[in-house]
C-alpha positions as CSV (number, residue, x, y, z in Angstrom):
1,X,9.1,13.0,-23.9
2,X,8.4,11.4,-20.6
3,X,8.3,7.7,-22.5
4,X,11.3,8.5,-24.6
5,X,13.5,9.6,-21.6
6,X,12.7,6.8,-19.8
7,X,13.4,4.4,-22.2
8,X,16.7,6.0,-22.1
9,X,17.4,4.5,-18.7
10,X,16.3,0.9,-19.9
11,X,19.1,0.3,-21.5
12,X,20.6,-3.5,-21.0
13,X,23.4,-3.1,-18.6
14,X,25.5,-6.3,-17.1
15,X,24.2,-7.0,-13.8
16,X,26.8,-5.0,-11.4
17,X,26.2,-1.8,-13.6
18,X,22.6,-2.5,-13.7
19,X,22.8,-2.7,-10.1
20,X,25.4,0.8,-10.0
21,X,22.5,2.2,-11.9
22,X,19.9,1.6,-9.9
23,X,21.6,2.4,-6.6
24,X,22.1,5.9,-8.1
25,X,18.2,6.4,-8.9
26,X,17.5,4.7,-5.5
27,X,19.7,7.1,-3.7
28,X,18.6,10.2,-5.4
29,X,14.7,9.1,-4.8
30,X,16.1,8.6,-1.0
31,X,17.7,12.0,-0.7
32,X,14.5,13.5,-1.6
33,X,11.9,11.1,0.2
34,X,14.2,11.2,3.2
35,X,14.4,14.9,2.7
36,X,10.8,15.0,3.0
37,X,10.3,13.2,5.7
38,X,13.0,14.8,8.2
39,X,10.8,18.1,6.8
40,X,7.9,16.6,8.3
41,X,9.4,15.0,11.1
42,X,10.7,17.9,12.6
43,X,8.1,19.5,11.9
44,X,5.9,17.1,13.5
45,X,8.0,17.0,16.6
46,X,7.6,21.2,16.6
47,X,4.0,20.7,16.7
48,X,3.9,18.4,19.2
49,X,6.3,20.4,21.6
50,X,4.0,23.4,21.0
51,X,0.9,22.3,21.3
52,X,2.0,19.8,24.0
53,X,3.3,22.5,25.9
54,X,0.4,25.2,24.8
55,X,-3.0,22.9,25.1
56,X,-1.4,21.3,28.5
57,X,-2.3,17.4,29.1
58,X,-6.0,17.3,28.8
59,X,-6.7,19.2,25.7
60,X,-3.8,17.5,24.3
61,X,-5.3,14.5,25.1
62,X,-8.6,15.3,23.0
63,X,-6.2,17.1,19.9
64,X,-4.1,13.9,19.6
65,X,-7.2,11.4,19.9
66,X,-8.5,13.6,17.4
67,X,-6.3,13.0,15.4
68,X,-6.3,9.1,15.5
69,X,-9.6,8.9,14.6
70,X,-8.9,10.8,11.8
71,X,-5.9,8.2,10.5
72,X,-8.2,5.3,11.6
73,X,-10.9,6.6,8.6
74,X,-8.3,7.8,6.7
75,X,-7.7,4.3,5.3
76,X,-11.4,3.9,3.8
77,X,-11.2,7.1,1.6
78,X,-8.2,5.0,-0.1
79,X,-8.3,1.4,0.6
80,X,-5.1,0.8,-1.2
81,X,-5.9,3.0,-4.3
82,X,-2.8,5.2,-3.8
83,X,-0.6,2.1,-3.6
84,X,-2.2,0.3,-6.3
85,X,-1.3,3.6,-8.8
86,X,2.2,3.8,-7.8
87,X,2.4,-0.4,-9.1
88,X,0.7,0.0,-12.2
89,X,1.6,3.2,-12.8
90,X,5.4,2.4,-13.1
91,X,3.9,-1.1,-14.7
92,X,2.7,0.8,-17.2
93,X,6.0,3.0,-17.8
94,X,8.2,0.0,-17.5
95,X,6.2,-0.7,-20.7
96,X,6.5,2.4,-22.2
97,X,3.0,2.5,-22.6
98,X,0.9,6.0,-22.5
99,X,-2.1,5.0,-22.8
100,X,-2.0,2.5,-20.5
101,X,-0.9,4.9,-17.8
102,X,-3.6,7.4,-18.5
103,X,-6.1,4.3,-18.3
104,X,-4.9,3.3,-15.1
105,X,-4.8,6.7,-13.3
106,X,-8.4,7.7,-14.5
107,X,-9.7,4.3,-13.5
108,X,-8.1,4.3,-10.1
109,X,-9.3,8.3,-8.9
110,X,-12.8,7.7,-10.1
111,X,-12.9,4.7,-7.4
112,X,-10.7,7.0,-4.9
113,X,-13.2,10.3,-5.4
114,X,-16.1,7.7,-4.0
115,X,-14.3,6.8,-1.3
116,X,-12.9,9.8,-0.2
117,X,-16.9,11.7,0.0
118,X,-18.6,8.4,1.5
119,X,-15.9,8.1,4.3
120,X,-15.8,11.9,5.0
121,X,-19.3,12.7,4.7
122,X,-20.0,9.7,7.4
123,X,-17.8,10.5,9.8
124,X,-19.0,14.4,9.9
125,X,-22.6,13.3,10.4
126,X,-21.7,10.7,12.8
127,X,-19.5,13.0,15.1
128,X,-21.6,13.7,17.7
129,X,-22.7,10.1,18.2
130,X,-18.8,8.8,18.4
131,X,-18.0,11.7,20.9
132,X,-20.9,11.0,23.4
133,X,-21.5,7.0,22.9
134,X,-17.8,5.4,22.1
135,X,-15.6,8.1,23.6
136,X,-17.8,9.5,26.7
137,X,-16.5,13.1,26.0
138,X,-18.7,15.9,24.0
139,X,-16.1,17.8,23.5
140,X,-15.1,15.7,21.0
141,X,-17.6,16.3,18.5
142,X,-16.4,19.5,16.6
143,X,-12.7,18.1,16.2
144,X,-14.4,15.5,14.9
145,X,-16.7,17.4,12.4
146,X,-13.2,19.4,11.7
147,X,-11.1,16.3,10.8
148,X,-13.4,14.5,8.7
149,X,-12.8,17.6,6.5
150,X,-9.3,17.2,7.1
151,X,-9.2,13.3,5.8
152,X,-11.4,14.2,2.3
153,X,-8.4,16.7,1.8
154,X,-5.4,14.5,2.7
155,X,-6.4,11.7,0.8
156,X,-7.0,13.9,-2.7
157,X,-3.3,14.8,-1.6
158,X,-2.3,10.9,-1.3
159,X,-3.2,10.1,-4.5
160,X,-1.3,12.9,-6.6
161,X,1.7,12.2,-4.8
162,X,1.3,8.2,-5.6
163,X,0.9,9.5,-9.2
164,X,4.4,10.9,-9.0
165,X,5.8,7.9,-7.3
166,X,4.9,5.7,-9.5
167,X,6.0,7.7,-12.4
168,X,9.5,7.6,-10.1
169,X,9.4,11.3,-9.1
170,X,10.4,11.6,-5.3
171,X,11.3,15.4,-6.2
172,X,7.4,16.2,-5.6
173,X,7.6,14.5,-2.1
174,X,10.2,17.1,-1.3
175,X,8.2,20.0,-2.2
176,X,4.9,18.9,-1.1
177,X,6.4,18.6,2.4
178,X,7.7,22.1,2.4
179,X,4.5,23.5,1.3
180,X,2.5,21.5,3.9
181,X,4.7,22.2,7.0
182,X,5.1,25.7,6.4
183,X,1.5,26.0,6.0
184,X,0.9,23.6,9.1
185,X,3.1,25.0,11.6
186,X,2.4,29.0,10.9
187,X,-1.4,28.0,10.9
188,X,-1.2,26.1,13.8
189,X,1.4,28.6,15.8
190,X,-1.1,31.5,14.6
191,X,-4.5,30.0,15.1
192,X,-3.4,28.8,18.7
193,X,-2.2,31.7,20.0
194,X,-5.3,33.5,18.9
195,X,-7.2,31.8,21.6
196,X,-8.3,28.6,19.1
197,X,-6.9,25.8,21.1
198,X,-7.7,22.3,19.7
199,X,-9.6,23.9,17.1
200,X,-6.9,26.5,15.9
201,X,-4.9,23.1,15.2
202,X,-7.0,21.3,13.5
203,X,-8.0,23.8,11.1
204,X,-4.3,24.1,10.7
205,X,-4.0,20.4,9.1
206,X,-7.0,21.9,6.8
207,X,-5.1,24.9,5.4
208,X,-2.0,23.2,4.9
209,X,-3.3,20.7,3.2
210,X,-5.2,22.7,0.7
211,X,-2.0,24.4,-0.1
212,X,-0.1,21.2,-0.9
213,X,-2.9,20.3,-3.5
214,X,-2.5,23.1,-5.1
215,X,1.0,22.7,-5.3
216,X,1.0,19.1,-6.4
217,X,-1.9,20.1,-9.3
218,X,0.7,22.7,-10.6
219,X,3.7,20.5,-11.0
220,X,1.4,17.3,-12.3
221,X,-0.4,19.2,-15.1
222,X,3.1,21.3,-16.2
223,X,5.5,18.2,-15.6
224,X,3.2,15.1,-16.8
225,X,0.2,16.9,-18.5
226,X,0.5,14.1,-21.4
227,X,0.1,11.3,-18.0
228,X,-3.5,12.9,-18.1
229,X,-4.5,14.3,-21.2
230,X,-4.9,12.0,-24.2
231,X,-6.5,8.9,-25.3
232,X,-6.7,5.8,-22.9
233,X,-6.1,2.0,-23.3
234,X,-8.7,-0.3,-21.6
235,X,-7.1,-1.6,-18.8
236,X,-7.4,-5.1,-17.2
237,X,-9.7,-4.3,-14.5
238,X,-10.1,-7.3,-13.0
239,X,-6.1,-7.6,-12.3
240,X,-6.4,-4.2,-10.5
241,X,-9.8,-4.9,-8.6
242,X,-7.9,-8.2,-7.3
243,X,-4.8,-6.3,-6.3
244,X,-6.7,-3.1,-4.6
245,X,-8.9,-5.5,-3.3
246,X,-6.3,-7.5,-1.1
247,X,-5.0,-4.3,-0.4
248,X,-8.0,-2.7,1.1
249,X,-7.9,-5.2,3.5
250,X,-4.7,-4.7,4.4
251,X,-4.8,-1.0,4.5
252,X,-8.2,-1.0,7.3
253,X,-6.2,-4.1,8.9
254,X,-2.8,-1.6,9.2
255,X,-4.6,1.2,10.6
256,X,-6.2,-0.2,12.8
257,X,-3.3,-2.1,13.2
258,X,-1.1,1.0,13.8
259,X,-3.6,3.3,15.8
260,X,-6.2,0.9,18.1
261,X,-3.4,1.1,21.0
262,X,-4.2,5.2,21.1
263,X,-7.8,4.8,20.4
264,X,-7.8,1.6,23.1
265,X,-6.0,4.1,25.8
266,X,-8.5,6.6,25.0
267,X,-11.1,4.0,25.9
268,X,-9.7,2.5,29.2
269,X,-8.3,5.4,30.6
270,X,-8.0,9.2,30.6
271,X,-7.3,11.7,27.6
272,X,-4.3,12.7,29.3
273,X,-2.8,9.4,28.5
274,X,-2.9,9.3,25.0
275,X,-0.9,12.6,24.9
276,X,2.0,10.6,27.0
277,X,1.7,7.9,24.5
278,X,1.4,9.5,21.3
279,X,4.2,12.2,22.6
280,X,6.3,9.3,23.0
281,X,5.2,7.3,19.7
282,X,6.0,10.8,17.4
283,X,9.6,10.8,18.6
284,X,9.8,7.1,17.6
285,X,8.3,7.7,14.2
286,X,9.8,10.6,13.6
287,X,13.0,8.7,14.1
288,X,11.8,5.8,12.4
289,X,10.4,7.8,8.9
290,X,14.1,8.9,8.5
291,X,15.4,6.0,8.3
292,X,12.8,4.0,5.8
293,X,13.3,3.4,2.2
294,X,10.8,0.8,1.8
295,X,8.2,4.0,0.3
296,X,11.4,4.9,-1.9
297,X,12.0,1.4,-3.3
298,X,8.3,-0.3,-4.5
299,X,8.1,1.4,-8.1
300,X,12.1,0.3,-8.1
301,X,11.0,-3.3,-7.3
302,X,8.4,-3.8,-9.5
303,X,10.4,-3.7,-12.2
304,X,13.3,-5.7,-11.0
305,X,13.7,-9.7,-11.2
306,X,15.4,-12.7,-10.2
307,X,19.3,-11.8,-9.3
308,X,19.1,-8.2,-9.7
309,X,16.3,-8.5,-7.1
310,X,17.7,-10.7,-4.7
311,X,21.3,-8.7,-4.9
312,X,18.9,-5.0,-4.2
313,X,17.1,-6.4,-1.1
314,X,20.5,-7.2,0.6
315,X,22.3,-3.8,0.2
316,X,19.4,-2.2,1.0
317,X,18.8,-4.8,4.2
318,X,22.2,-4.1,5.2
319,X,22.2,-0.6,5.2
320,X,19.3,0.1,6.8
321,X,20.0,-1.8,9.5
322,X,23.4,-0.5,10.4
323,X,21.2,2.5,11.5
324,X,17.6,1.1,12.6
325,X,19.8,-1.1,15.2
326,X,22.0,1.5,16.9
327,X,18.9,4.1,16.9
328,X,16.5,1.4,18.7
329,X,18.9,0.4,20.5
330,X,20.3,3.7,21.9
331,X,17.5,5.7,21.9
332,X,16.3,4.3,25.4
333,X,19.7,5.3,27.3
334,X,18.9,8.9,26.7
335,X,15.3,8.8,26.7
336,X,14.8,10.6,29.8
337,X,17.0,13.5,28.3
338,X,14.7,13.3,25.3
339,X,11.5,14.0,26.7
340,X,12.9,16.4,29.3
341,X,14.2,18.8,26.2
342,X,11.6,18.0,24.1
343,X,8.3,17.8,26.0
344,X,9.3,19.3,29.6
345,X,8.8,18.0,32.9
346,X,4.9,17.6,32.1
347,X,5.5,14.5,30.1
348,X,8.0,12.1,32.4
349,X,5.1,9.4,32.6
350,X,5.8,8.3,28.5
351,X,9.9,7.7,29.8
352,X,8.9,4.2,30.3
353,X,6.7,3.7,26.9
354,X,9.8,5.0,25.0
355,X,11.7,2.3,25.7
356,X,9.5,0.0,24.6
357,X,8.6,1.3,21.3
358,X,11.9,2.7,20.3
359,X,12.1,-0.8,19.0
360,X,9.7,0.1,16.4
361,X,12.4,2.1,14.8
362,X,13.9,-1.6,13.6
363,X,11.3,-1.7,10.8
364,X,13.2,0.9,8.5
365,X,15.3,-2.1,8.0
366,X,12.3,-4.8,8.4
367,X,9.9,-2.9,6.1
368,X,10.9,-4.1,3.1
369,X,9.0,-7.6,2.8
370,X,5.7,-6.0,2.3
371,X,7.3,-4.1,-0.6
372,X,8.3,-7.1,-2.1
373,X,5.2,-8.9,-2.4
374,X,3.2,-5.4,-3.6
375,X,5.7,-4.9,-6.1
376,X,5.6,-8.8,-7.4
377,X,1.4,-9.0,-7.2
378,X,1.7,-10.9,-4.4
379,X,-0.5,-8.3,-1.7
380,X,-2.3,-11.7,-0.1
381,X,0.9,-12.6,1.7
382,X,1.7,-9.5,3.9
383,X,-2.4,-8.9,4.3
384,X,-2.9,-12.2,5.8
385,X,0.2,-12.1,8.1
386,X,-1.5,-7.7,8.8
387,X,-4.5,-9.1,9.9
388,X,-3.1,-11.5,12.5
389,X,-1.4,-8.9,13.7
390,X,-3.9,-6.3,13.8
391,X,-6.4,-9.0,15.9
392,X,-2.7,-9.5,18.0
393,X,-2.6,-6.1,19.0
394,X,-6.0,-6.1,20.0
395,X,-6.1,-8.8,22.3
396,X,-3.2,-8.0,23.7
397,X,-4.5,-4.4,24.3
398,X,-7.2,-5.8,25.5
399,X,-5.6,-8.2,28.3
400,X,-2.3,-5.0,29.1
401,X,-3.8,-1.6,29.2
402,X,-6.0,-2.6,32.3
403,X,-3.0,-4.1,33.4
404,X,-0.3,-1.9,32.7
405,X,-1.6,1.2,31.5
406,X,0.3,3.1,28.5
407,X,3.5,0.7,29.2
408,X,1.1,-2.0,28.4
409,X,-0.4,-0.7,24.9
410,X,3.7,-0.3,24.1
411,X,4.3,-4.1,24.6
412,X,1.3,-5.1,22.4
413,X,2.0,-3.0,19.7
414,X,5.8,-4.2,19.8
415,X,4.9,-7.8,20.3
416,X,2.4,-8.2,17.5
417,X,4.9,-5.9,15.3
418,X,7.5,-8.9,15.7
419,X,5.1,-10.9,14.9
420,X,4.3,-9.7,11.8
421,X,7.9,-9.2,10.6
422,X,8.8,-12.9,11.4
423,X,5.9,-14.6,9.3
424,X,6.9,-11.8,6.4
425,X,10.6,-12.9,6.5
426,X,9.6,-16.9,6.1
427,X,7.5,-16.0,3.6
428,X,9.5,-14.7,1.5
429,X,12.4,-16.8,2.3
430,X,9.4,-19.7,0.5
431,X,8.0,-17.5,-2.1
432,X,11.4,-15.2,-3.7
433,X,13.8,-17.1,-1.5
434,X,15.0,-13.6,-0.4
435,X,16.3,-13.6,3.1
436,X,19.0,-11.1,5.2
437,X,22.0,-12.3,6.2
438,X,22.0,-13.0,10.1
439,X,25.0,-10.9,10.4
440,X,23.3,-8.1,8.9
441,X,21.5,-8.0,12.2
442,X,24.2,-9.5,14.4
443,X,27.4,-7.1,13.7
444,X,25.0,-3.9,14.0
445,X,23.6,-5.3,17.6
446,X,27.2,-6.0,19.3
447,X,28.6,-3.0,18.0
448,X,25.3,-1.1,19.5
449,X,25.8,-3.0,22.7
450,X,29.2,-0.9,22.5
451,X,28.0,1.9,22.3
452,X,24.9,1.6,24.5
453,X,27.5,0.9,27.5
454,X,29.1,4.5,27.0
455,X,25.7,5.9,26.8
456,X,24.4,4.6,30.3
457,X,27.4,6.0,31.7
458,X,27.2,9.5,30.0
459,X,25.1,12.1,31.9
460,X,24.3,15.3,30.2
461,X,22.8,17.6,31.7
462,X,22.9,20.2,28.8
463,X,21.3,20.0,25.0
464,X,24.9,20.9,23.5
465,X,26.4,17.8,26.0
466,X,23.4,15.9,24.9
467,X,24.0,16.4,21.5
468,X,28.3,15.5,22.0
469,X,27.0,12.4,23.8
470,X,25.3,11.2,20.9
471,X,28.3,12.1,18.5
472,X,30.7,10.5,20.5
473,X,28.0,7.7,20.9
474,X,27.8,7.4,17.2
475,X,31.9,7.4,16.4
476,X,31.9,4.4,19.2
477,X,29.3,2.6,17.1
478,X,30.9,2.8,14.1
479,X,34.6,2.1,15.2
480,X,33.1,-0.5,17.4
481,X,31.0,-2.0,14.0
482,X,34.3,-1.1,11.3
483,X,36.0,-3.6,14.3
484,X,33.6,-6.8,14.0
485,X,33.9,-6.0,9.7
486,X,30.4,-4.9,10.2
487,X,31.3,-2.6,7.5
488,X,34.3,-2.0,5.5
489,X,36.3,-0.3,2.8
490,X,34.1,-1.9,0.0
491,X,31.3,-0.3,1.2
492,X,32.6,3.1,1.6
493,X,33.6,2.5,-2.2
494,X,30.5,1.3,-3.0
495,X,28.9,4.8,-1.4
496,X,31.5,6.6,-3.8
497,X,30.4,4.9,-7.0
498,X,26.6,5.9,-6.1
499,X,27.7,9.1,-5.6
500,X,29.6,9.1,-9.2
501,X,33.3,9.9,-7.4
């Protein structure tokens, strides 16, 4: 039934209703995704205003480093095994090919069920030597045990939600984030105020987590039982080993990449400082996950080609960033009112790393090169250009925390981010010949300059004016970007046809 219905959709369309046809998928996919990550987001952001608030600086400090290292060891209980199903996964769907599928996804959590007990069984026994000798802190040592619990968990959860992903099922995202932030944030709320403290939230993460498993289990073996049950077809090992191979390098190479700065602050300066700059770096994201397709659009890509390609990446590009621009760029006008309302007074020291990283929100619309060489078996390209980054950000870490402090670890993370999105973009201008048009970039900018004006100039002093400030904000942006045909009546027809109206 799966196969059949599928096959369905493969009809031969000309290109524009191919295209029409995909958008609507592609939008419907994004609802959900984007449904589930504002779930988590705000959740997130809860969490971090409670426990901010509750553990006070220091123990926040030790939670949130806590939680790095977990992410940081995260990557080798997957090493790119959860990517690597969603590609061949829908590989094998675009085929129409059930054994094949059931080959692929047995192969690939044999391989992830090794990783997942080597990583987490190391890290638990080798707690108490990373609190005392790499992080100077004992108390350090049970968060760690507790996390390294956490990451087996989490991973196992990973990979049953890149089996629904690549079978192009986003609904599951949806309900796997309810499940896991309604678990995670009355766990956490309950444990905490039971007198738990960092632990209390740790074991939170553990709870919820089990919960979403068990969730996800239920809807794979009653949804796609016949994805897992049933005879296999040898698969070409080799062509996977290659791909997860290249992407095993770049998943260590990203994490690090993505968390050194926190783990780097934790090393040259105090605990308390990694709370400023992770409560500062959750706001971004949070803002930042919204906003991304790139998660929504790989299994979409793999199957597409030439034009149809080519004519995807540019909506896509163009749409995204009419909102990744006005958000990074606004974003450090009102950051001040931001962390006031959600952090408190406590946390006016990460003010000055928010501007900095609120650039970060620009890859939503910069994300998507990666995607395109995954989804092409091309992972070499955006794992070479990972790993300059990643020894980037190091350095330059290095060389501006001792310098600068938190405001420092900002600027290397943002510099060696740019970095990495400028090599992807010639790359694949050489290798697809897929490039944005410069005034998909330019319009959004002058029409966020706009608005960025009114926005230095508004002072609220309220969360209601706050939030009519950044209405009002948003109208100018769009007037200002409807004004420099930034966006037009086409597109608000093309929204209409995705929508079926």
């Amino acid at each position: 039934m799966l196969l059949k219905n599928y096959a369905e959709q493969k009809i031969k369309f000309p290109s524009d209703k191919t295209q029409l046809v995909i958008a609507r998928k592609v939008a419907r996919n994004a609802v959900y995704n984007s449904s589930a990550t504002l779930i988590g987001n705000v959740s997130g952001l809860i969490i971090t205003v409670f426990l901010a608030r509750a553990l006070g600086p220091d123990n926040f400090g030790i939670y949130s480093l806590s939680i790095s290292i977990a992410f940081l060891v995260l990557v080798f209980t997957d090493l790119g095994i959860n990517q690597t199903v969603i590609r061949y996964v829908s590989f094998a769907l675009g085929k129409n090919n059930l054994p094949m599928l059931r080959g692929y996804i047995r192969e690939l959590a044999k391989m992830k069920i090794v990783l997942m007990t080597i990583s987490a069984f190391s890290l638990f026994t080798l707690s108490g030597h990373l609190a005392v000798y790499a992080f100077h802190d004992e108390r350090l040592t049970i968060p760690i045990k507790i996390v390294s619990i956490f990451i087996f968990l989490y991973s196992l959860s990973g990979f049953l939600t890149g089996i629904f992903n690549g079978l192009n099922d986003f609904r599951a995202n949806f309900i796997k984030s309810i499940t896991y932030e309604l678990f995670r944030v009355t766990s956490i709320v309950i444990l905490v105020f039971l007198g738990y403290s960092v632990i209390g939230a740790l074991f939170g993460f553990i709870i919820a987590t089990l919960a979403s498993i068990c969730v996800l289990a239920i809807l794979l073996f009653r949804n796609y039982g016949e994805c897992i049950f049933g005879s296999i077809e040898r698969i070409e090992l080799r062509r996977v080993v290659r791909f997860t191979g290249y992407l095993t390098i770049g998943s260590i190479a990203w994490t690090v990449f993505a968390y050194v700065d926190s783990v780097m602050i934790g090393m040259f300066m105090s605990a308390e400082y990694v709370g400023y700059y992770r409560a500062s770096y959750s706001i971004i994201g949070a803002v930042a996950g919204i906003l991304s397709l790139p998660a929504v659009l790989f299994p979409v890509f793999v199957q597409l080609e030439g034009r149809d390609l080519e004519n995807a990446f540019n909506r896509v590009f163009k749409y995204s960033a009419m909102l990744a621009v006005p958000a990074s760029i606004g974003l450090p006008a009102i950051s001040k009112e931001v962390v006031l309302a959600v952090y408190g007074s406590k946390y006016l020291a990460a003010i000055p790393v928010f501007w900095v990283l609120s650039f970060l929100i620009l890859r939503s619309a910069v994300g998507f090169w990666g995607v395109i060489f995954n989804a092409k078996e091309k992972p070499e390209y955006p794992v070479r250009a990972i790993l300059l980054g990643m020894v980037m950000n190091i350095a330059l870490n290095y060389v501006m925390i001792p310098a600068l402090g938190i405001v420092g670890a900002a600027i290397a993370t943002l510099t060696s981010n740019v970095a990495v999105w400028s090599i992807l973009a010639y790359l694949s201008k050489r290798e697809f010949g897929i490039f944005f048009s410069p005034s998909h970039i330019l319009k959004p900018v002058i029409a966020s300059l706009i608005m960025l004006v009114f926005l230095i100039y508004a002072t609220p002093t309220t969360i209601l004016e706050g939030i009519a400030v950044v209405l009002v904000g948003a109208a100018i942006y769009f007037v200002s970007l409807y004004a420099v045909r930034g966006v037009g009546k086409e597109d608000l027809g093309y929204f209409l046809e995705i929508l079926g109206r």
